[in-house]
C-alpha positions as CSV (number, residue, x, y, z in Angstrom):
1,X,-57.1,100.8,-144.5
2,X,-60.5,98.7,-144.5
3,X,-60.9,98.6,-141.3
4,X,-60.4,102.4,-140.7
5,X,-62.7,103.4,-143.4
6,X,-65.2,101.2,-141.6
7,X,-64.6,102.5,-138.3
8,X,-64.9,106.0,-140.0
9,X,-68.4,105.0,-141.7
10,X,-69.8,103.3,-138.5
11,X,-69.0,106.5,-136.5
12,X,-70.5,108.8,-139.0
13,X,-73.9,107.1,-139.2
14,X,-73.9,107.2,-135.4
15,X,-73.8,110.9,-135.2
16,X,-76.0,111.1,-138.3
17,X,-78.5,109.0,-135.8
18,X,-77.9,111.2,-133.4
19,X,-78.3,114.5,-135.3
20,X,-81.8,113.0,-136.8
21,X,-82.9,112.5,-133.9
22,X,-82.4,115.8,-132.1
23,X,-84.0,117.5,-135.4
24,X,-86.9,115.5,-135.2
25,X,-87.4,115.8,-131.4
26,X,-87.3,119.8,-132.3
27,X,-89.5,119.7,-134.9
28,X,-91.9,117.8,-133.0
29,X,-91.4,120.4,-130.1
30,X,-92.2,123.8,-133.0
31,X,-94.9,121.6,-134.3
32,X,-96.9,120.7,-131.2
33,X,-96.3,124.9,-130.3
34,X,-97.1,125.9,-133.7
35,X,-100.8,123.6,-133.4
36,X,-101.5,125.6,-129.8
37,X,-101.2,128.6,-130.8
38,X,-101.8,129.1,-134.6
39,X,-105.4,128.0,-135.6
40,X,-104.0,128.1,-139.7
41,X,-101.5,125.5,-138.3
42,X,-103.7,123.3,-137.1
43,X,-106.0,123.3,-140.2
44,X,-103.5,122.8,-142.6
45,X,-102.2,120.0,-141.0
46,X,-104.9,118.2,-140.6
47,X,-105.1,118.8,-144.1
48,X,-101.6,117.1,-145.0
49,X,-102.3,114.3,-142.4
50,X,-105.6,113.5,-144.3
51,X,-103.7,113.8,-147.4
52,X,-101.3,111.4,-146.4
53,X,-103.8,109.0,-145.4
54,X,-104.7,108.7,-148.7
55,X,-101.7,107.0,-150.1
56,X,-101.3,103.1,-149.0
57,X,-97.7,103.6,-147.9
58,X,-98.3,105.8,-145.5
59,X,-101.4,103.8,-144.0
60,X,-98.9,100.5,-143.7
61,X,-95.7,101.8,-143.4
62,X,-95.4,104.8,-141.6
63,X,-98.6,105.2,-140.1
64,X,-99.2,108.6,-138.1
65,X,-95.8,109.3,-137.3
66,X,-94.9,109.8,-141.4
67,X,-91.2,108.9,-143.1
68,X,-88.8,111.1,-140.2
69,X,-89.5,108.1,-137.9
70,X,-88.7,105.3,-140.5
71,X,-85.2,107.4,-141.8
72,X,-84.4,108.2,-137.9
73,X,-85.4,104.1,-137.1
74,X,-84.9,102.3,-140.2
75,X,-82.1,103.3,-142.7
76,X,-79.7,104.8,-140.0
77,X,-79.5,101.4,-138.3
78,X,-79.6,99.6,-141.7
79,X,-76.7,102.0,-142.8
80,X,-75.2,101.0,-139.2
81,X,-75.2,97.5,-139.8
82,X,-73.7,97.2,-143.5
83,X,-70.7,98.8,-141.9
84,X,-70.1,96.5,-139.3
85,X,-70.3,93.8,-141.2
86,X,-67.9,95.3,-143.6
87,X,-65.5,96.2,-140.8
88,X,-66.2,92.2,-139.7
89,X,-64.8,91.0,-143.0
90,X,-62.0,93.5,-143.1
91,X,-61.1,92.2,-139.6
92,X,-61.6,88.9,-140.6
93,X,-59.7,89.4,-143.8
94,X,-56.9,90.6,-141.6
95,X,-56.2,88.7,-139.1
96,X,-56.3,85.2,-141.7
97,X,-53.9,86.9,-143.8
């Protein structure tokens, strides 16, 4: 049962992954339209990216590309890696017994 739950988890974070990272290529696709064509656009944001800059987080952490990137390339893979080494100790837990 472990070891199915496991599998389960591991495949669901991989098409999590895979579904932030098709939104985010999107929204970087509308955004980049959205700055060519719409003056307003562009000022505002400037305006939240100067806003952002403000904040030390963002400035260390994140740096121009903002939080999508570090949930798309941080905590999927994170997520990703707690369930394999859960479905490790189930297998392992299996195969002793």
């Amino acid at each position: 049962m472990a070891i199915s739950l496991d599998l389960a988890g591991a495949a669901l974070t991989l098409m999590f992954w895979y579904i932030f990272n098709m939104n985010e290529n999107g929204i970087n696709i509308l955004t980049h339209q959205l700055k060519s064509i719409d003056e307003l656009y562009k000022k505002l944001d400037t305006m939240r990216r100067n806003e952002r800059e403000k904040h030390w987080y963002f400035r260390t952490i994140f740096r121009r590309n903002g939080p999508n990137v570090a949930i798309k390339n941080l905590l999927a893979p994170i997520i990703l890696f707690i369930w394999v080494a859960m479905l490790i100790f189930a297998i392992a837990i299996f195969v002793t017994d």
